[in-house]
N, CA, C and O atoms as a printed pandas DataFrame, in Angstrom:
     atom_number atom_name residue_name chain_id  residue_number  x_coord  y_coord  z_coord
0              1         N          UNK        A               1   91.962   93.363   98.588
1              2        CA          UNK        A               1   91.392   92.414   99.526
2              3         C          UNK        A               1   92.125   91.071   99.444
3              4         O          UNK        A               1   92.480   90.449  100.445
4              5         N          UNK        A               2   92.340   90.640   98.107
5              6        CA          UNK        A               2   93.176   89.656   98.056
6              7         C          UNK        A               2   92.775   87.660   98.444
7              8         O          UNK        A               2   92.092   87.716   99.466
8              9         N          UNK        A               3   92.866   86.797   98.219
9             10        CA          UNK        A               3   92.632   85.664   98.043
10            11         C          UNK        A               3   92.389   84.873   99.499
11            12         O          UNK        A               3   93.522   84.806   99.976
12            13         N          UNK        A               4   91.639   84.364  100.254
13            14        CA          UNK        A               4   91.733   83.536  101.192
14            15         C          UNK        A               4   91.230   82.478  101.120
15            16         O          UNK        A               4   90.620   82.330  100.061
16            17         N          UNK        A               5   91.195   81.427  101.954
17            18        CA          UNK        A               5   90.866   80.600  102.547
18            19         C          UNK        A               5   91.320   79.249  100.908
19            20         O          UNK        A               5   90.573   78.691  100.104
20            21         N          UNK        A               6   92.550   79.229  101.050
21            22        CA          UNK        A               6   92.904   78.325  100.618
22            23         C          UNK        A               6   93.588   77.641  100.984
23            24         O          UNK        A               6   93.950   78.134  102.052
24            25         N          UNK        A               7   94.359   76.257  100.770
25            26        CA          UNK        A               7   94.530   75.532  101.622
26            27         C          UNK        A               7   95.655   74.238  100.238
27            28         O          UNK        A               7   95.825   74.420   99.033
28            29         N          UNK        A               8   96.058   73.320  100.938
29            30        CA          UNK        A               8   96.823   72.276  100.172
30            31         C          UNK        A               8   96.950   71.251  101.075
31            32         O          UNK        A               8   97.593   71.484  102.098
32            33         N          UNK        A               9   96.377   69.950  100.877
33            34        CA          UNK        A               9   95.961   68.683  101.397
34            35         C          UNK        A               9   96.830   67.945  100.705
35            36         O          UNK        A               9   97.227   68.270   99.586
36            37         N          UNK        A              10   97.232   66.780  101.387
37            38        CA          UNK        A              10   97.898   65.474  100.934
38            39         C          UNK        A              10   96.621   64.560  100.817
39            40         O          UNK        A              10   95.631   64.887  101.472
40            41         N          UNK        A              11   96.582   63.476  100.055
41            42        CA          UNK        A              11   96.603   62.262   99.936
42            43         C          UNK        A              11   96.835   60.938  100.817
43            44         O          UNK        A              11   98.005   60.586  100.663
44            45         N          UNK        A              12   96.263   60.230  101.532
45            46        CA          UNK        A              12   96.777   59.031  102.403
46            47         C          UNK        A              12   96.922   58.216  101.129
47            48         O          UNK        A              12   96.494   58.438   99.996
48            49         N          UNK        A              13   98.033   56.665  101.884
49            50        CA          UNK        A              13   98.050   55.971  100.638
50            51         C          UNK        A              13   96.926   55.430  100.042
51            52         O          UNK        A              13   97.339   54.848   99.039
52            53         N          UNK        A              14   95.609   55.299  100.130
53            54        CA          UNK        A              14   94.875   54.997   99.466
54            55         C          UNK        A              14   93.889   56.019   98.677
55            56         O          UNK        A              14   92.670   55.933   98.531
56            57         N          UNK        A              15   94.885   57.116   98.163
57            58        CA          UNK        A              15   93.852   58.614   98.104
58            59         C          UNK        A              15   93.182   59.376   98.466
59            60         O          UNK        A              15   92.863   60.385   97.836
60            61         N          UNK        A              16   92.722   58.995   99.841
61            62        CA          UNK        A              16   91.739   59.701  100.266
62            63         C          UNK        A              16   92.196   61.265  101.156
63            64         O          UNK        A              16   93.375   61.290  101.508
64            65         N          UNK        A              17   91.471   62.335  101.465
65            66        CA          UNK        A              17   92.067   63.348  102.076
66            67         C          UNK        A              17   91.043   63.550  102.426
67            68         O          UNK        A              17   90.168   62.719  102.179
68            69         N          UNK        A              18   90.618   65.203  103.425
69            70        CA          UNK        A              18   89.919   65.472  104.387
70            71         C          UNK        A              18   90.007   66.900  104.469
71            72         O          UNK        A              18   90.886   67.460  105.123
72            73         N          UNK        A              19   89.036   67.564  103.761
73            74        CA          UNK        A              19   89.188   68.877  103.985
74            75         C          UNK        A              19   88.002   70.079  104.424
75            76         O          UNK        A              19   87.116   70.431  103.646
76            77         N          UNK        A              20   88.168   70.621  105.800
77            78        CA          UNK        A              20   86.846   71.111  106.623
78            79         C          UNK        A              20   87.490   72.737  106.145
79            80         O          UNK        A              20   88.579   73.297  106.265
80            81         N          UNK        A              21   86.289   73.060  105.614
81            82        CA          UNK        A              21   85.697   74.751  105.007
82            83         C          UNK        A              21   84.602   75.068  105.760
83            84         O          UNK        A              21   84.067   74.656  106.789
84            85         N          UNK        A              22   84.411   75.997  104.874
85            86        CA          UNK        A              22   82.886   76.780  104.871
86            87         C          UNK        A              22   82.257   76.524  103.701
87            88         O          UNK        A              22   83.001   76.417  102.727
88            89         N          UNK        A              23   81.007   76.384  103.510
89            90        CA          UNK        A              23   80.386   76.961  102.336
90            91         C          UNK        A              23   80.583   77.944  101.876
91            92         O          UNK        A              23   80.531   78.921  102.622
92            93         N          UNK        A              24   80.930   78.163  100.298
93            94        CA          UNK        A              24   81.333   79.282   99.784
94            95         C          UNK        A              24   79.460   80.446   99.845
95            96         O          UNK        A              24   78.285   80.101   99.720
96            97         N          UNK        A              25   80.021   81.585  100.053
97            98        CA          UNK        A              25   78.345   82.812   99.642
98            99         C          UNK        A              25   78.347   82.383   98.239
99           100         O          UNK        A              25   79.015   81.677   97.483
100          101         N          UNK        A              26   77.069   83.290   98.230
101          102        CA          UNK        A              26   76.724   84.284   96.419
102          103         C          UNK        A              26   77.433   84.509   95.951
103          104         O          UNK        A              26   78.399   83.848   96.335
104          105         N          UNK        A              27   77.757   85.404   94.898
105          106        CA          UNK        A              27   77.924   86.366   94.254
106          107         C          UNK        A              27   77.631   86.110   92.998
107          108         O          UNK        A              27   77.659   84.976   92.520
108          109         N          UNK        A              28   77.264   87.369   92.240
109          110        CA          UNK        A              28   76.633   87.557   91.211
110          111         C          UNK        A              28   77.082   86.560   89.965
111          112         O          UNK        A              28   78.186   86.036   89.816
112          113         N          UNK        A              29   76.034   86.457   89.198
113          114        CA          UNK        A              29   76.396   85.388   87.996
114          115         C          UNK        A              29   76.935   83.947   88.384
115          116         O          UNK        A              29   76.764   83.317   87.340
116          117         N          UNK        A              30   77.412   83.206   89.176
117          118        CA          UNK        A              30   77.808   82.187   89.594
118          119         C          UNK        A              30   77.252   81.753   90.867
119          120         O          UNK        A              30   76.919   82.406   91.856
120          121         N          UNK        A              31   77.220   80.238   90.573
121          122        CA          UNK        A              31   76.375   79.361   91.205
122          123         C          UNK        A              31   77.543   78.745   92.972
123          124         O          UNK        A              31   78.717   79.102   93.063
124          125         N          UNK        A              32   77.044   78.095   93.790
125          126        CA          UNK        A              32   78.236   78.093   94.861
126          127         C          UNK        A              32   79.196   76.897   94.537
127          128         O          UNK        A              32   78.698   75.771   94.539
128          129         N          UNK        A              33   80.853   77.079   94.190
129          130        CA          UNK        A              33   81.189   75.844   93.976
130          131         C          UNK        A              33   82.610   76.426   94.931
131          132         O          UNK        A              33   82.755   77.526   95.465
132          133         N          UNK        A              34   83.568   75.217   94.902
133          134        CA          UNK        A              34   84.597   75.104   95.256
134          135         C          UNK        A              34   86.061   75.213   94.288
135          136         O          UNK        A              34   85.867   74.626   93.224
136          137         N          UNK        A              35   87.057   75.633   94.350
137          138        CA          UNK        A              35   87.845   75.609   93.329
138          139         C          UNK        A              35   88.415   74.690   94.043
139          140         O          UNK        A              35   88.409   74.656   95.274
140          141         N          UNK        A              36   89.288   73.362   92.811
141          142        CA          UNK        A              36   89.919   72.354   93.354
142          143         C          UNK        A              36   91.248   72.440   92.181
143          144         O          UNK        A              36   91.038   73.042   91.128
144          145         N          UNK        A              37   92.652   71.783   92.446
145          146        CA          UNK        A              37   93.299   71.238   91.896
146          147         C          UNK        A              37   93.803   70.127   92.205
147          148         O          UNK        A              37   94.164   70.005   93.376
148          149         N          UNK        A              38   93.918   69.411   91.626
149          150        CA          UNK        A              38   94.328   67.466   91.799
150          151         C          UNK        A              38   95.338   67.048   90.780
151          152         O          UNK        A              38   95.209   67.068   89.556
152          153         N          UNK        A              39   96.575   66.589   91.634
153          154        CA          UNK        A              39   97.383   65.992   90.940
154          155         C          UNK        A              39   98.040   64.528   91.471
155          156         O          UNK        A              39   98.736   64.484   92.486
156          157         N          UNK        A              40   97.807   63.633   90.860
157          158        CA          UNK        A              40   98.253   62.338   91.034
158          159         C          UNK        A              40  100.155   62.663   91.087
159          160         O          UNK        A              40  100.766   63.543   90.480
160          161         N          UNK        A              41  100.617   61.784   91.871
161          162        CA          UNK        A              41  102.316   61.989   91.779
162          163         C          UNK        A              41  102.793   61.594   89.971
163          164         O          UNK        A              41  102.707   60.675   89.156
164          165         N          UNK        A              42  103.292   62.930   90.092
165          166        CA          UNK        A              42  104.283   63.206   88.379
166          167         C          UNK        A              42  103.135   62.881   87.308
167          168         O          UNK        A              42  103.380   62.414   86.196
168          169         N          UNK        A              43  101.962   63.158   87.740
169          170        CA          UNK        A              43  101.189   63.088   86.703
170          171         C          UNK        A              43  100.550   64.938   86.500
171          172         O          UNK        A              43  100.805   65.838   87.300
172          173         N          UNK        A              44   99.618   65.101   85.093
173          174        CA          UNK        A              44   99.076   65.953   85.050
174          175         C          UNK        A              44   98.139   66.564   86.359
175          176         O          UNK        A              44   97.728   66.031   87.390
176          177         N          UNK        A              45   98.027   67.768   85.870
177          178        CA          UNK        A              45   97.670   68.668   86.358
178          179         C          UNK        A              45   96.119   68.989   86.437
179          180         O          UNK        A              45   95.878   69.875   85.617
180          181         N          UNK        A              46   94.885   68.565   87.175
181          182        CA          UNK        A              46   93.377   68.699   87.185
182          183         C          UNK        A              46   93.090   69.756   87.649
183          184         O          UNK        A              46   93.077   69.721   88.880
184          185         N          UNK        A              47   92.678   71.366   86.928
185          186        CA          UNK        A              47   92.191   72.280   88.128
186          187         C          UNK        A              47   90.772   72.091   87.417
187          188         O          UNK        A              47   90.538   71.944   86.218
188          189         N          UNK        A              48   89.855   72.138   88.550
189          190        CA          UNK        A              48   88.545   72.093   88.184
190          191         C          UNK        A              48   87.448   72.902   89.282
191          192         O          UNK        A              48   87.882   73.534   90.245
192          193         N          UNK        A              49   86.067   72.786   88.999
193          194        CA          UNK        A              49   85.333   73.092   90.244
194          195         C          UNK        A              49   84.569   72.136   89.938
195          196         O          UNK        A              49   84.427   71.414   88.951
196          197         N          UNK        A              50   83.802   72.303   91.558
197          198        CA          UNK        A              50   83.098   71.243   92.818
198          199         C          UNK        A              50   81.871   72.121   93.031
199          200         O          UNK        A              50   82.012   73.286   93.403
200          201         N          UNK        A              51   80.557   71.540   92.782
201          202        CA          UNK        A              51   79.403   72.032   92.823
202          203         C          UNK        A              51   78.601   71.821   94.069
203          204         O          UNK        A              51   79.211   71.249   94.973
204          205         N          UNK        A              52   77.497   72.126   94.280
205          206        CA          UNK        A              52   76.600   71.696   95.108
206          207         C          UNK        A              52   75.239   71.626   94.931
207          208         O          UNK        A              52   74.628   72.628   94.559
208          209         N          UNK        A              53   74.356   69.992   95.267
209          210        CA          UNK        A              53   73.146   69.680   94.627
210          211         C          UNK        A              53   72.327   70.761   95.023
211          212         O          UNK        A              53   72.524   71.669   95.831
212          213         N          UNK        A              54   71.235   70.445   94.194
213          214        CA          UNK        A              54   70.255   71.520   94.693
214          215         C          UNK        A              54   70.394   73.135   95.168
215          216         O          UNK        A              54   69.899   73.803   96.076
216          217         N          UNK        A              55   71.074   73.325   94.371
217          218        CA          UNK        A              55   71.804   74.940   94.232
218          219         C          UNK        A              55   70.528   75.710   92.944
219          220         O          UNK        A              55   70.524   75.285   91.789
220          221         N          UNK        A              56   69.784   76.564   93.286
221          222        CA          UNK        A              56   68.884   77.199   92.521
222          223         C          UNK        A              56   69.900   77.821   91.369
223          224         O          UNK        A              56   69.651   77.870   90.164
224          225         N          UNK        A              57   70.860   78.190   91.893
225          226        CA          UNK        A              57   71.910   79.068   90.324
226          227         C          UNK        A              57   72.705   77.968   89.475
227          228         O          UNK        A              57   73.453   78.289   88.551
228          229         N          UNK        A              58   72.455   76.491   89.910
229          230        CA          UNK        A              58   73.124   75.444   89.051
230          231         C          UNK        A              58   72.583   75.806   87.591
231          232         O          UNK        A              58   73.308   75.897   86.600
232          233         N          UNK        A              59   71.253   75.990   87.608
233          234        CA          UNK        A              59   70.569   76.213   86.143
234          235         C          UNK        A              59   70.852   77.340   85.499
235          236         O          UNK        A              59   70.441   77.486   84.348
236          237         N          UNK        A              60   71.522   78.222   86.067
237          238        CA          UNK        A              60   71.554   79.260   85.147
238          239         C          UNK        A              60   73.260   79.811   84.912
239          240         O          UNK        A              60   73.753   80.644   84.152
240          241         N          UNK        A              61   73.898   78.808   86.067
241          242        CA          UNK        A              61   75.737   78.954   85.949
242          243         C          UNK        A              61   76.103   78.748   84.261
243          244         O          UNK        A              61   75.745   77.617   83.932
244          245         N          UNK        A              62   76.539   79.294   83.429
245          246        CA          UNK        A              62   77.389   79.166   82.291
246          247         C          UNK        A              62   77.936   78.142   82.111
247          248         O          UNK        A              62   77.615   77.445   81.149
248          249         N          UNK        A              63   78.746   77.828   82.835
249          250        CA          UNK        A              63   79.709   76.424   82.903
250          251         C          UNK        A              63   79.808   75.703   84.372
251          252         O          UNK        A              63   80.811   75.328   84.979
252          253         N          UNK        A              64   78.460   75.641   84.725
253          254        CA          UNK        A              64   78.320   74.561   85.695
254          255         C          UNK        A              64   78.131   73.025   85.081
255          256         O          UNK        A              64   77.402   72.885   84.099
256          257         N          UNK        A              65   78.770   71.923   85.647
257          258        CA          UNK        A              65   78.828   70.698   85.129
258          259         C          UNK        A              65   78.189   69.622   85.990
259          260         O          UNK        A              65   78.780   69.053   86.908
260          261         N          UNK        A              66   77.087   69.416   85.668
261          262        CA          UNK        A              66   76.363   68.446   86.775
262          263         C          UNK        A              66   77.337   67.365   87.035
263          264         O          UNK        A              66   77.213   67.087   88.228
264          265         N          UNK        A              67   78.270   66.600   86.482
265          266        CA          UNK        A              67   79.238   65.013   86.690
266          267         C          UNK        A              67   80.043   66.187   87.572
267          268         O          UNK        A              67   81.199   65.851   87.315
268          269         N          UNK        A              68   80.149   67.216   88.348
269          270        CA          UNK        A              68   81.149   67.474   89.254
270          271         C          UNK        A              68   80.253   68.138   90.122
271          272         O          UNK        A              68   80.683   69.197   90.579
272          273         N          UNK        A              69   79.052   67.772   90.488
273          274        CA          UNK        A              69   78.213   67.651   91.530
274          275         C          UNK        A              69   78.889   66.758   92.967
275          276         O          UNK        A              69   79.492   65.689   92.869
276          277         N          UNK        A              70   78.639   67.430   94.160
277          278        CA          UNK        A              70   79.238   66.410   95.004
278          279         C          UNK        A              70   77.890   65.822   95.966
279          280         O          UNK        A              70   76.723   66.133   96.200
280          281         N          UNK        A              71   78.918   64.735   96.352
281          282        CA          UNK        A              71   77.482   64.119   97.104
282          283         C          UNK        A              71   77.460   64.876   98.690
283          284         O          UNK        A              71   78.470   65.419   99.137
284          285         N          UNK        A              72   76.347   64.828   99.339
285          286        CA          UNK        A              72   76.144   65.816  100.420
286          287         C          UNK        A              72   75.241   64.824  101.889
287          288         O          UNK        A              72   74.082   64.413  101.831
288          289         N          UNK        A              73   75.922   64.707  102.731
289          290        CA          UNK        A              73   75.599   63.747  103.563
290          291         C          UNK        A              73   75.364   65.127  105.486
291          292         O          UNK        A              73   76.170   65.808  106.119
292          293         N          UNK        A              74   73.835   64.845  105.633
293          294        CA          UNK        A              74   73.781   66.086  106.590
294          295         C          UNK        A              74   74.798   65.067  107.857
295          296         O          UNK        A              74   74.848   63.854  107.651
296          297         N          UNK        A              75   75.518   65.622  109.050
297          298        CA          UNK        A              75   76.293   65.083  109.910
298          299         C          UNK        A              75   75.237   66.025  111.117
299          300         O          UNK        A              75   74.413   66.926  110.967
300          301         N          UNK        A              76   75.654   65.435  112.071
301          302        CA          UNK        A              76   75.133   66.123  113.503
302          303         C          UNK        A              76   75.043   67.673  113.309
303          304         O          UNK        A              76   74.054   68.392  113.167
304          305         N          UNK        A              77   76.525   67.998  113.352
305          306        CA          UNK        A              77   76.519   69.722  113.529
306          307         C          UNK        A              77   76.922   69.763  111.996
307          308         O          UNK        A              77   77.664   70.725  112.196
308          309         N          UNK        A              78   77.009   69.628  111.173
309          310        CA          UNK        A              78   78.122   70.198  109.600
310          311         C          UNK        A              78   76.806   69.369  108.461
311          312         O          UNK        A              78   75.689   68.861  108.562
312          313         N          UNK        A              79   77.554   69.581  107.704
313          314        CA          UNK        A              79   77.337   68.682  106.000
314          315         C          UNK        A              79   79.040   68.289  105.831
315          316         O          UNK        A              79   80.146   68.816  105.952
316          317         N          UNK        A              80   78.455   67.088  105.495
317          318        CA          UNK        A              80   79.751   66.226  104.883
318          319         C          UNK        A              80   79.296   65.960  103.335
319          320         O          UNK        A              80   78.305   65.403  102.861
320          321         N          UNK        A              81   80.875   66.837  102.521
321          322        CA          UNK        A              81   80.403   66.460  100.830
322          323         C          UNK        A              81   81.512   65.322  100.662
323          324         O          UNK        A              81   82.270   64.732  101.432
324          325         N          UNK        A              82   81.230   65.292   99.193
325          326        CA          UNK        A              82   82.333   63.927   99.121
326          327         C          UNK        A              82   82.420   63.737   96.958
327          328         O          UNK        A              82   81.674   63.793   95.980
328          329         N          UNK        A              83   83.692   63.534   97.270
329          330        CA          UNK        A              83   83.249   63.275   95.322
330          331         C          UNK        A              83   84.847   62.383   95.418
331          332         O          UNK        A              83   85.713   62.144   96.260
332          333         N          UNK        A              84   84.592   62.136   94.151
333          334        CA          UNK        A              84   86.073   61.036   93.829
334          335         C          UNK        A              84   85.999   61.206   92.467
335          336         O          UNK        A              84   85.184   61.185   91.544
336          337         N          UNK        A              85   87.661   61.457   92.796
337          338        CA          UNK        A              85   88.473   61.967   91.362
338          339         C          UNK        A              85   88.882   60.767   90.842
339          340         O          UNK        A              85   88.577   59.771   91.498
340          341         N          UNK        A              86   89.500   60.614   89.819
341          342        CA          UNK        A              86   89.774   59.533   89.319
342          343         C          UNK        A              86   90.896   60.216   87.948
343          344         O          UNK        A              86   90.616   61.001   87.043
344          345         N          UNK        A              87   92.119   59.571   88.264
345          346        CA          UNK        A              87   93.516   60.564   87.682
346          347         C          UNK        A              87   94.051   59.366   86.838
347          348         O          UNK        A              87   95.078   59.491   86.171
C-alpha cells in the first residue's frame, strides 16, 4: 500500500509556513497525531509528532506528549491548528 500524503513546506523569512491536510483516522494503539520534521538552515535535525487536544486516546498513547499538543482554532468550513517550533 505504501506511504501517502506527505508533503515538504518551506519556511517564509520570518518562519512561518502553511500546511492544508486532513485529519489523520484511528488506528489501533495510537492516539491521532501528525508526523513532522523541522530543520532550521544547517542546523539539526527535529523529527517529532503533533497531537490533537481533546483526543480520548491522548490518555492512553504510550508516548504521547502533551507540550506537542497543537492549538485548534474552528474556521468557517476547516479547523485551523497551529504550534511553534522553536530550533
Amino acid at each position: 500500500m505504501g506511504y501517502r500524503l506527505r508533503g515538504h513546506q518551506i519556511a517564509d523569512d520570518e518562519g512561518r509556513f502553511e500546511l492544508e491536510t486532513i485529519v489523520p483516522g484511528l488506528y489501533p494503539g495510537r492516539t491521532r497525531h501528525i508526523h513532522v520534521i523541522v530543520r532550521a538552515p544547517n542546523g539539526p535535525v527535529l523529527t517529532t509528532q503533533l497531537y490533537f487536544p481533546e483526543e480520548p486516546a491522548n490518555a492512553t498513547d504510550g508516548i504521547f506528549d502533551p507540550a506537542l499538543v497543537m492549538d485548534v482554532a474552528e474556521e468557517t468550513d476547516a479547523e485551523a491548528a497551529f504550534f511553534t517550533f522553536v530550533l
